[in-house]
N, C-alpha and C positions, 0 to 999 in steps of 0.2 A: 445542377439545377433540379431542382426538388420536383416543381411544378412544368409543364410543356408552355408556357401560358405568357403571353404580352402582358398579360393584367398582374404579374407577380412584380411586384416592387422590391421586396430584399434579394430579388435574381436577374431582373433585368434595366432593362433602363430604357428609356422607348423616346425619342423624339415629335413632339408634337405635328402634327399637320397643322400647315398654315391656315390660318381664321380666313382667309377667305384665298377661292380659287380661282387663279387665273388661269386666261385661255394658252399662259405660251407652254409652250413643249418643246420636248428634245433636248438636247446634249446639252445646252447654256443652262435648263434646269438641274442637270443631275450635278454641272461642276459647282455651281451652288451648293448643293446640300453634299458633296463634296467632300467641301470644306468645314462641314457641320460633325460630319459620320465619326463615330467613335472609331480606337486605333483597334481593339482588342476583335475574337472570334464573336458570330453573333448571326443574326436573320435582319435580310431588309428586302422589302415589299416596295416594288414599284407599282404608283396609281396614276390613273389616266383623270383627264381633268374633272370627271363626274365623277372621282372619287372609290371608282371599281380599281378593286386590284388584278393589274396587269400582271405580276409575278414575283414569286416567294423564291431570295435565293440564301443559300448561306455563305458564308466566307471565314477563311482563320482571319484576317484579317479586312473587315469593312469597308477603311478606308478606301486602303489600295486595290478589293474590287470595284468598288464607286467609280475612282479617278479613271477607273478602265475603261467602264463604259463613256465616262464625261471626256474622253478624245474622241469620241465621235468618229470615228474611221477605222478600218482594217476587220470592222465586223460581220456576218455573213448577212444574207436578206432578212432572217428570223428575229435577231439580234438589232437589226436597222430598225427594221417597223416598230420593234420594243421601245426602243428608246426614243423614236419619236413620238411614241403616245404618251411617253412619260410624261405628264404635269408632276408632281409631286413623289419623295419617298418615306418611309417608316422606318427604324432600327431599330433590332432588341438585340439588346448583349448578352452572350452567356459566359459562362466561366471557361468552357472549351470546346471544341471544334466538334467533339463527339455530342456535344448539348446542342449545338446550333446542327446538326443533322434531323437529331430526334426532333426538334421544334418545327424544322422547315418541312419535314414530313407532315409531320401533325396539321399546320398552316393551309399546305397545301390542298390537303384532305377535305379541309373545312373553307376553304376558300373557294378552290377550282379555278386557280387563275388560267388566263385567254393563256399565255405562253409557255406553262408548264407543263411536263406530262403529266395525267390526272388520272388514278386510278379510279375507273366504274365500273360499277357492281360489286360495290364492298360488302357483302352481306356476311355477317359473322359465321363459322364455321360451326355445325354442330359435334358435338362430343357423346359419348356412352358414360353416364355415370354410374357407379355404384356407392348409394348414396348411405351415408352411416351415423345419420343422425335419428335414426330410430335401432331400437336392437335387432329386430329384424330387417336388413339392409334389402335396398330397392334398388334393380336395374330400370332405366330410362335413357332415354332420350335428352341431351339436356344443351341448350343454345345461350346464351348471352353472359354474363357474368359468372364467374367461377366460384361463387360466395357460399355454396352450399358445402355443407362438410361429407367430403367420399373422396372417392378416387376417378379420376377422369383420364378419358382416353379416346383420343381423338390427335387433331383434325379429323373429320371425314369430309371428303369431297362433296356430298348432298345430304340433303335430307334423307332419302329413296335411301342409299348406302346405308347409313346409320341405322335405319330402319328396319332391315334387312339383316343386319349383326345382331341388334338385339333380339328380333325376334327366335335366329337360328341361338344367338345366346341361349336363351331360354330353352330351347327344346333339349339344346346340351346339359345343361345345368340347373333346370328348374326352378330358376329366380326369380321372386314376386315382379311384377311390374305396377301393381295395383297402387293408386295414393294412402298414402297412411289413415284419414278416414276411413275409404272404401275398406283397406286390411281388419281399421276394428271395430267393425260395424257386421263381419263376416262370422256367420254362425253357423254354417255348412261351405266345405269349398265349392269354387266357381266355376265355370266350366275349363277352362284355364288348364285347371288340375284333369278335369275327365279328357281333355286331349292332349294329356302328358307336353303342357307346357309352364307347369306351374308344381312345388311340391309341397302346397300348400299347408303353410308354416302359420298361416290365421287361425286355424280349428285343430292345429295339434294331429296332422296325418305326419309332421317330421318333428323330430325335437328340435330345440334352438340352437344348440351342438354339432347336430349331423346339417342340420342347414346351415351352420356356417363353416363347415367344411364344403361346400359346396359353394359356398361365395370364395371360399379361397383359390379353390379350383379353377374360376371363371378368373380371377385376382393374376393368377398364376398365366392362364392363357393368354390373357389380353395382354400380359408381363412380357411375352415372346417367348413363355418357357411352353408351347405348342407338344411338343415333341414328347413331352416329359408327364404332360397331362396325358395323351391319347396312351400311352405305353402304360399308366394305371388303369387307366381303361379297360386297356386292353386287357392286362391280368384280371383285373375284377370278373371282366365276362370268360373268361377260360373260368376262373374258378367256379364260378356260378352254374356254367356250362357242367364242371366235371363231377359239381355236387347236384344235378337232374333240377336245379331249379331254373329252367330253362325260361320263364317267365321276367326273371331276377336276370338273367343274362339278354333276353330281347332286350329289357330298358339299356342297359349297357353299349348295347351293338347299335340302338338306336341316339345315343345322347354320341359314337364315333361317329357316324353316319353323318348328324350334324358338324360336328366340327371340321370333319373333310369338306363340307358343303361352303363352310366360311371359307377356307385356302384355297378350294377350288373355284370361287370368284374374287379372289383379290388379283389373278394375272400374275404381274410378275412379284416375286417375294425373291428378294437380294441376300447371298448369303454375309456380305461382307460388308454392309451398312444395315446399322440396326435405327438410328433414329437422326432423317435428315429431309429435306425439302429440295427437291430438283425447279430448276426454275428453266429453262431453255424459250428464248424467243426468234421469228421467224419473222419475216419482213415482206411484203408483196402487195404491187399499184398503191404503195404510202399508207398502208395501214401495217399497223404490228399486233401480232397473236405474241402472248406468252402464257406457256403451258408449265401448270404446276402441278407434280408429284408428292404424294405425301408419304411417307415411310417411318411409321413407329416403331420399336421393337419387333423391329424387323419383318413386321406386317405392311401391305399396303395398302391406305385405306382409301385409295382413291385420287379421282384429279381431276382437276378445273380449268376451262380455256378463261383470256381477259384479253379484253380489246381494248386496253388504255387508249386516252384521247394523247395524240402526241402529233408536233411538227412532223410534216412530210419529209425533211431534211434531215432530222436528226437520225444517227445509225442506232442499229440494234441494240449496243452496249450502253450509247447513254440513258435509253428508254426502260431498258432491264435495270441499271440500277437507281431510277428516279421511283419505280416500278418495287423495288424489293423495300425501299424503306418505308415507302409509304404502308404497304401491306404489314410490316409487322408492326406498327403505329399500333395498333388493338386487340396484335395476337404474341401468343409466345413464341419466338424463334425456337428451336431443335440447335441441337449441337452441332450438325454440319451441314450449310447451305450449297450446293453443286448448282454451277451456270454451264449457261451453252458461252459463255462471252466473255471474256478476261475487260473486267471491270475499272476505269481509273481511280474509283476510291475503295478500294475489296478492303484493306487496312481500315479504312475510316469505320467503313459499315460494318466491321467484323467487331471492334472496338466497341460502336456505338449501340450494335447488339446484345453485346456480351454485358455493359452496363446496367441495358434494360431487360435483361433475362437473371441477370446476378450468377450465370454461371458464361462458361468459356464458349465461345462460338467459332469455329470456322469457315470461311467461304473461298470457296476454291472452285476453278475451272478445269476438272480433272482430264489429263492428257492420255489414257488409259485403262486397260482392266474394267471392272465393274461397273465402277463408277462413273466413264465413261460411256459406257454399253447405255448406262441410265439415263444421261442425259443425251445421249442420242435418240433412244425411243422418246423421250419427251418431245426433241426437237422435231421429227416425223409428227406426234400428234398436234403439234405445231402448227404446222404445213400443211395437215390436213385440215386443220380446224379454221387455218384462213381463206384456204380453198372452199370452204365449203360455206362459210361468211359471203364472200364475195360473191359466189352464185346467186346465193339468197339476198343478197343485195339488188343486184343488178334485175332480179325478176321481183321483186318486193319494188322497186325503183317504176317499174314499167306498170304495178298494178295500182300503186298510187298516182301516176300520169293517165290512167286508166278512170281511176276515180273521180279527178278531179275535170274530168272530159266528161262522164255521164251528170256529176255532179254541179256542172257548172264555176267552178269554183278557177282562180286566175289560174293558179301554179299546184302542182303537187303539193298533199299537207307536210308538213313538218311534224305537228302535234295534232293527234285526234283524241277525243276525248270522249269516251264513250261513259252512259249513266242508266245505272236501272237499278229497284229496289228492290225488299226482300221482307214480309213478315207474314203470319200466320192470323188469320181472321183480325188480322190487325194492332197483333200483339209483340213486343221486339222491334216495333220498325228498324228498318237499318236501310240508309242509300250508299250507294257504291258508286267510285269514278277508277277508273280506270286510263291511262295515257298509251297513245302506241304513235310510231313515228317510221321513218324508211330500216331505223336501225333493229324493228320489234317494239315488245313492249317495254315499257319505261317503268318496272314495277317499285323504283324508289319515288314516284310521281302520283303511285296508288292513294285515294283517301277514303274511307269513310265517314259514315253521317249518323252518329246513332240519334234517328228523328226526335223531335221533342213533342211527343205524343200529347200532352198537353192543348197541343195545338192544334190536331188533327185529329178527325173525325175517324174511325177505327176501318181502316181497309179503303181510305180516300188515296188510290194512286196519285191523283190527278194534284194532292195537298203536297204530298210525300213529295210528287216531283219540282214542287214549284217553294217548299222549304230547301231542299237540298241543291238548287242553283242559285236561287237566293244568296244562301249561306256561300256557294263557292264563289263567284262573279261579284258578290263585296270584297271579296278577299283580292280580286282581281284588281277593284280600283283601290285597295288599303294599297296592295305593291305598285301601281303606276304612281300612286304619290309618295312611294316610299317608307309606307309604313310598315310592310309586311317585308318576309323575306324570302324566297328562293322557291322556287317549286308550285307558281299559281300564275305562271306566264301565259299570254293569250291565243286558243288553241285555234289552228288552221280551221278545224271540222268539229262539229259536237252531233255526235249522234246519242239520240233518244230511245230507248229500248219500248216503243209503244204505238201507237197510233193516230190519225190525227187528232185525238183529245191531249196525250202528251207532247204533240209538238205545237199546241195552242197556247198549251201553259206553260211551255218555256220561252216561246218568242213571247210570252207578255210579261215573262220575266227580267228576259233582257231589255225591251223598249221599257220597261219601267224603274232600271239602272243606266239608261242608256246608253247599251251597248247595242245598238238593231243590226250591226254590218255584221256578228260573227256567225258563219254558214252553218245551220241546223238541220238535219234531218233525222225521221224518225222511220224504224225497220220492226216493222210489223210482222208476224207469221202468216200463212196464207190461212184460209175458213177452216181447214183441219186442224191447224198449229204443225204444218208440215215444212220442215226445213225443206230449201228449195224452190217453195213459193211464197219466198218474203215480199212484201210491198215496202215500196221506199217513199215514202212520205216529203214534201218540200211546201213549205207556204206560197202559194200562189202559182205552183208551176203541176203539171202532171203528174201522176203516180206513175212511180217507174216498177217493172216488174222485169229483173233479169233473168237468162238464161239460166240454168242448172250447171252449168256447166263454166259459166263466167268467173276467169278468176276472179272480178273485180265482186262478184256475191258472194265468193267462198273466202274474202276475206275482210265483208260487212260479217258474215255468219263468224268469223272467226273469234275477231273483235268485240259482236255481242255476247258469246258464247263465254265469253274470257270475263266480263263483265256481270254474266249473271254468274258463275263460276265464284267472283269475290262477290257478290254481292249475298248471295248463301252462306259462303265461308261465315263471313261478318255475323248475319243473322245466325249462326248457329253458336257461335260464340256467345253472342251478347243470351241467345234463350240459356245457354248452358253455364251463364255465370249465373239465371234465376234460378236455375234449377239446383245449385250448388250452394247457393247463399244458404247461413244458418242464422237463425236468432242469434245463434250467441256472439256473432261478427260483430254485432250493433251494441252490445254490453261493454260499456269503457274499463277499461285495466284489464280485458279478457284477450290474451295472444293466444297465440298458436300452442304453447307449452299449456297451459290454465285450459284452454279449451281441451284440448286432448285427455287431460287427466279427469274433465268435468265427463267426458263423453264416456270413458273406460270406468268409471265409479258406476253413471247410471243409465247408459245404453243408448238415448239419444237425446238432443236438445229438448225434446217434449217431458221427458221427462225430467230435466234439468228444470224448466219450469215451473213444476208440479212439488218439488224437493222446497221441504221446511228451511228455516235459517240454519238450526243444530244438522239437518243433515250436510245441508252443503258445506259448511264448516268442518265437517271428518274428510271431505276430499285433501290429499296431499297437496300445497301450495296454493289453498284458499283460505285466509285469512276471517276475522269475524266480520271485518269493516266490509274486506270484498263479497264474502256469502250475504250482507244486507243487501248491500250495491246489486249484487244478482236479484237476491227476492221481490226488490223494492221495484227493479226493472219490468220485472214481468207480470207481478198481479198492477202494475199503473199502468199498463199497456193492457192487462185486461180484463 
């Protein structure tokens, strides 16, 4: 199957939902469609009578898991409530068992059914690039799609890690990081280069030769050939040493300096796995942690705990492997997968890996040796990481029953919703919303508002806050009638980052959508702006001023803080894309190729503007039609 997708017609084949839904459920519905379900392997999706899907399963054969469930008897508590909520099912057929894995992963992912385990906190993994679509190759940082032309090396466990490699990169190896404008637009090097983290290759301090010997170096290192690099190194500075250019031997001794500095926070580095993914899960009071290791050429670049949402009943092993396919649904598998758990389908998913990687995969529960060693340190950070969950639980748990006792409010929140803005004498507006709940913050529930200044009077908080609830609380009723989808559900608490003028204007935002029931208050700083003496704001009821000491204020303070936190982020973004925009963005048939070559002919957009038709015409890959299209652009604009 070419495509992951229900909606493929030449791959799947999908059974309609019935035209209208009836109230009955349970086991008389599934022996029904039953008798419907195709013989062959494939995904089918059980729905509850509102048409939510209750759970994405696979099967080699459809039928005969159907008929399984349609006896109605011999299934545990988990499986019972499933199948009674079942009003209605879906099938899609694939060609093999390894297609119907990938798809129910994928499903699942995009679904979050009630009964499935559901991996959260998917956030894409970042990578180190070395990027080679300019002659001068760029080290970065690089997250989301692998489309750029270089060499990539990663997973890393965080951003922070990532971060932390390339910049020691750089001190080892002196590789630009700058953007390819910012490179040729440089007419003296940057500071970069005066704290020997750059060997600035823009103004000709290196030739383009010796600096790409020094990408290959960095090529070489991040390759796992570590050893091989530092021992050149190493010679260069004795020789440099023996010949009194002792200046020429400090760079040397300082670019090893770095590279011990990388191996000496990677922890553990394995002699006898060069590139695999340790997964080990750990189980306690019905939650599961699974901790995962990462190991590329024999580096380690770190590791991440995951709290999958999963039945209390279900063991270790079936949650580790609903758990491993879901996650490489969007990343590339490694060649050897290590568990803490001997898996019932390790065959299936080794298979169904190996298809979607195009090379050979292993997964194995290693009994032994190294590799064992590994997956037990995983399994301990395991155990501690749900250890240390559950504490913050349980005292997160007691400060929300806390809040919702000062706040008046029935029951602890579920969803808090905290909102404040962010602009410069009224320029960029940007609102922020931010979700938090007893598990932390919810930051795939995060949104922004880039305001529509249009409509607001320049540095109008009081506008600002009353477009940006607007805007979210329609979206509120677009999803209670079903038009919207996932992620604008109705929050326990909205706290407003201001005072009583913004908690004026947001209860007249809700009574005039009418939503007046949902609980609002606004947290103000005290006359100094000094944390600690916040005022808590409530329509009609007292100002509350807690202790210093209150957990329940040090984690209103937390909440705001985390709020004006992204609300900055946003704003600094959206000014930093004005700040970056060029005229020639707005020039149609002008890409990134044409611009580049326009900017390197005549030094910058201003200048570009200013250039006759015959000159822009000598630019290389600018055409007579296009050097008009340029001219014509800029003296009609001014």
């Amino acid at each position: 199957m070419t495509q992951q997708s229900p909606d493929s017609a030449d791959e799947t084949r999908s059974l309609e939902r019935e035209s209208t839904v009836t109230a009955e459920t349970g086991a008389g519905v599934i022996a029904r469609y039953a008798k419907l379900a195709p013989a062959g392997p494939g995904v089918y999706r059980m729905l509850d009578s509102g048409g939510q899907v209750l759970y994405v399963g696979k099967a080699r054969h459809l039928k005969k898991r159907v008929q399984s469930y349609a006896r109605g008897t011999g299934h545990n508590n988990r499986i019972a409530r499933m199948i009674a909520d079942t009003a209605s099912m879906e099938f899609v057929t694939t060609k093999t068992e390894m297609e119907a894995l990938l798809l129910e992963a994928n499903l699942i992912k995009r679904l979050k059914p009630r009964y499935n385990v559901v991996l959260r906190d998917d956030k894409s993994f970042p990578f180190i690039l070395i990027a080679r679509d300019h002659p001068v190759p760029q080290i970065l940082k690089h997250r989301g799609a692998r489309n750029r032309k270089g060499d990539y090396f990663g997973p890393f466990a965080s951003a922070g890690a990532v971060g932390r490699t390339v910049n020691t990169l750089q001190r080892a190896f002196l590789l630009r990081s700058c953007s390819d404008s910012y490179y040729e637009a440089r007419t003296r090097p940057c500071l970069l280069y005066q704290i020997k983290r750059c060997s600035a290759p823009c103004t000709g301090e290196i030739s383009v030769g010796a600096y790409g010997a020094l990408v290959n170096e960095a090529l070489a290192f991040l390759r796992g050939e570590s050893d091989e690099v530092k021992h050149r190194l190493h010679g260069l500075m004795n020789e440099a040493s023996e010949a009194q250019d002792y200046e020429r031997a400090a760079s040397f001794r300082d670019r090893l300096t770095a590279l011990s500095h990388i191996q000496s926070h990677q922890g553990i580095n394995p002699h006898t796995v060069k590139d695999a993914d340790v997964f080990a899960a750990h189980q306690d009071a019905g939650q599961t942690c699974i901790q995962v290791f990462f190991f590329r050429n024999g580096n380690n670049w770190g590791n991440r705990a995951y709290f999958p949402r999963a039945d209390k009943s279900l063991p270790p092993e079936d949650v580790l492997e609903s758990f491993i396919a879901q996650f490489y649904d969007d990343k590339p598998p490694p060649r050897h997968i290590l568990l803490s758990h001997e898996i019932a389908g390790r065959r299936l998913l080794a298979d169904a890996l190996e298809l979607k990687a195009g090379h050979k995969v292993t997964v194995v529960t290693p009994q032994r040796g190294e590799k064992r060693e590994l997956v037990e340190h995983a399994r301990i950070n395991a155990q501690e990481a749900l250890a240390r969950r559950l504490a913050e639980h349980a005292s997160q748990h007691a400060i929300y029953a806390r809040l919702a006792e000062l706040l008046d409010l029935d029951e602890p929140p579920e969803r808090i919703e905290v909102y404040d803005n962010s602009h410069i004498s009224g320029t960029n507006p940007v609102g922020a919303m931010i979700v938090a709940g007893p598990e932390g913050f919810q930051k795939a529930q995060y949104r922004k508002f880039n305001m529509k200044s249009g409509d607001l009077t320049p540095g109008d908080d009081y506008a600002m806050m009353r477009q940006m609830l607007t805007r979210r609380f329609n979206r509120l009723i677009k999803e209670r009638a079903g038009d919207e989808g996932e992620g604008w559900s109705t929050p326990d608490l909205v706290l407003i980052d201001g005072g009583p003028g913004q908690l004026s204007a947001a209860h007249d935002v809700l009574e005039e959508l009418g939503l007046p029931d949902i609980n609002i208050a606004a947290v103000a700083k005290g006359p100094d702006r000094n944390a600690g003496r916040e005022r808590i704001y409530r329509k009609g009821k007292e100002t509350l001023m807690l202790e210093p000491r209150d957990p329940a204020l040090y984690c209103i303070q937390t909440l705001r803080d985390e709020a004006h936190r992204f609300a900055i982020g946003a704003h600094r973004t959206r000014r930093k894309k004005g700040f970056t925009a060029s005229p020639l963005d707005e020039v149609p048939g002008i890409g990134p190729t044409r611009k580049r070559a326009l900017l390197q002919h005549f030094g910058s957009a201003k200048a570009v503007s200013r250039a006759g038709v015959a000159d822009l015409e000598s630019v290389g890959g600018i055409s007579a039609q296009m050097a008009k299209a340029i001219y014509d652009f800029f003296h009609e604009r001014g």
